[in-house]
C-alpha positions as CSV (number, residue, x, y, z in Angstrom):
1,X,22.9,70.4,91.0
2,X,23.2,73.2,87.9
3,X,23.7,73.1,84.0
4,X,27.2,73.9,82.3
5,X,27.7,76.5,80.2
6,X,30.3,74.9,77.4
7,X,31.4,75.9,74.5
8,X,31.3,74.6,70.8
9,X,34.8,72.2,71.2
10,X,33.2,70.7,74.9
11,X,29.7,70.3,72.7
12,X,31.1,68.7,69.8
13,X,32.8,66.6,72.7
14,X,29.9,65.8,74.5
15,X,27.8,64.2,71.4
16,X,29.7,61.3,71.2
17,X,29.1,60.5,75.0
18,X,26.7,57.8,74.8
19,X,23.3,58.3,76.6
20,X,23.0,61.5,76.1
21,X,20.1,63.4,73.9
22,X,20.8,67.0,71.7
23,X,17.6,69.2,72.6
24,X,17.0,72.0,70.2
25,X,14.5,74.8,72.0
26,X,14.3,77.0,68.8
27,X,11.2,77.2,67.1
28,X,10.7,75.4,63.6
29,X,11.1,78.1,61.3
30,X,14.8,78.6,63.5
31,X,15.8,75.5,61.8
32,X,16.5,76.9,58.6
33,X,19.9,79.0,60.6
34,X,21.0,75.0,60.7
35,X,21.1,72.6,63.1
36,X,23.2,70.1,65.6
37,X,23.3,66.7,64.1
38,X,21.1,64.2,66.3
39,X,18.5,66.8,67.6
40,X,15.4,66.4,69.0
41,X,13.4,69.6,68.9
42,X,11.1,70.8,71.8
43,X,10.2,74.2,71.1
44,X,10.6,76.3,74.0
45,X,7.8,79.0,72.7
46,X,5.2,76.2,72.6
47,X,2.3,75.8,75.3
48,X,3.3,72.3,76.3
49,X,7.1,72.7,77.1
50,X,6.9,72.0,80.6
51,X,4.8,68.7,79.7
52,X,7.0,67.7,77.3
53,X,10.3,68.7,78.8
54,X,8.9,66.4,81.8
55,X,7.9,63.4,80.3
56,X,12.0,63.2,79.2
57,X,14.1,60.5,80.8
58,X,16.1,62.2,83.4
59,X,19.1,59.6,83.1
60,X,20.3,60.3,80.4
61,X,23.0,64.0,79.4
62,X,21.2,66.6,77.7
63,X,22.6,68.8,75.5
64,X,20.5,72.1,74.7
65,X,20.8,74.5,72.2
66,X,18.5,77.7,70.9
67,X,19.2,80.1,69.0
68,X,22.3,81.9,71.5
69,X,22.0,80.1,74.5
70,X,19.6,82.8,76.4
71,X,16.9,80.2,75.7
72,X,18.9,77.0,76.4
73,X,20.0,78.1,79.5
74,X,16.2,79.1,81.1
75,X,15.3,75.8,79.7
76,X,18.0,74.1,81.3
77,X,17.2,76.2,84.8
78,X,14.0,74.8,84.2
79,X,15.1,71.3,83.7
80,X,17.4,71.2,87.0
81,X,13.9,72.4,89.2
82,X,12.3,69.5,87.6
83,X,15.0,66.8,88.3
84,X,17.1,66.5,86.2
85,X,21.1,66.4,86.4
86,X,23.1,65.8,83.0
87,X,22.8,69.1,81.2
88,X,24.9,71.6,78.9
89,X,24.0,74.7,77.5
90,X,25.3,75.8,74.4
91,X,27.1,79.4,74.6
92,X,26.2,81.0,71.9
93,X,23.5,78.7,70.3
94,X,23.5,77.8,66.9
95,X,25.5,81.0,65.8
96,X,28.3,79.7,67.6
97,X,28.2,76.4,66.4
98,X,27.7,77.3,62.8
99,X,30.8,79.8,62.6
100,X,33.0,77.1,64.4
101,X,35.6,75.0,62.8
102,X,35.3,71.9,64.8
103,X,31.5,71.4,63.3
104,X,32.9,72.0,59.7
């Protein structure tokens, strides 16, 4: 089992799915470019990652989001070798999702 790529309309979809978890990977001074409503923020930069990433419960959807999705998606690759199977990668990050109409 992967990740899907998707983009901003399947994402906006996807959050009101219930059981499922918006990750943001950015770091905190990111947040200021905006953010996905809902988000829970695991900074992708930070030491602990892995441990935190892992201690997440794997039956739930994740949605993941960075900056442009180059983050997203090695944190997603990194979610699948750890178990888990529910996850979306945002194309294009938070730059896509902040020039989108369906957010607005």
């Amino acid at each position: 089992m992967s990740y899907q790529n998707v983009d901003v309309v399947k994402f906006a979809e996807l959050l009101d799915r219930e059981n499922t978890m918006v990750l943001d990977v950015r770091s905190p001074a990111e947040l200021a470019e905006g953010e996905v409503p809902g988000y829970q923020m695991i900074n992708f930069f930070e030491p602990d990652f892995k441990e935190k990433i892992s201690s997440l419960d794997r039956s739930k959807s994740y949605l993941v989001y960075c900056r442009s999705g180059n983050r997203s998606a090695q944190a997603c690759s990194l979610m699948v070798d750890m178990g888990f199977e529910n996850l979306y990668n945002l194309v294009g990050g938070i730059g896509a999702w902040n020039s989108s109409k369906v957010t607005s």
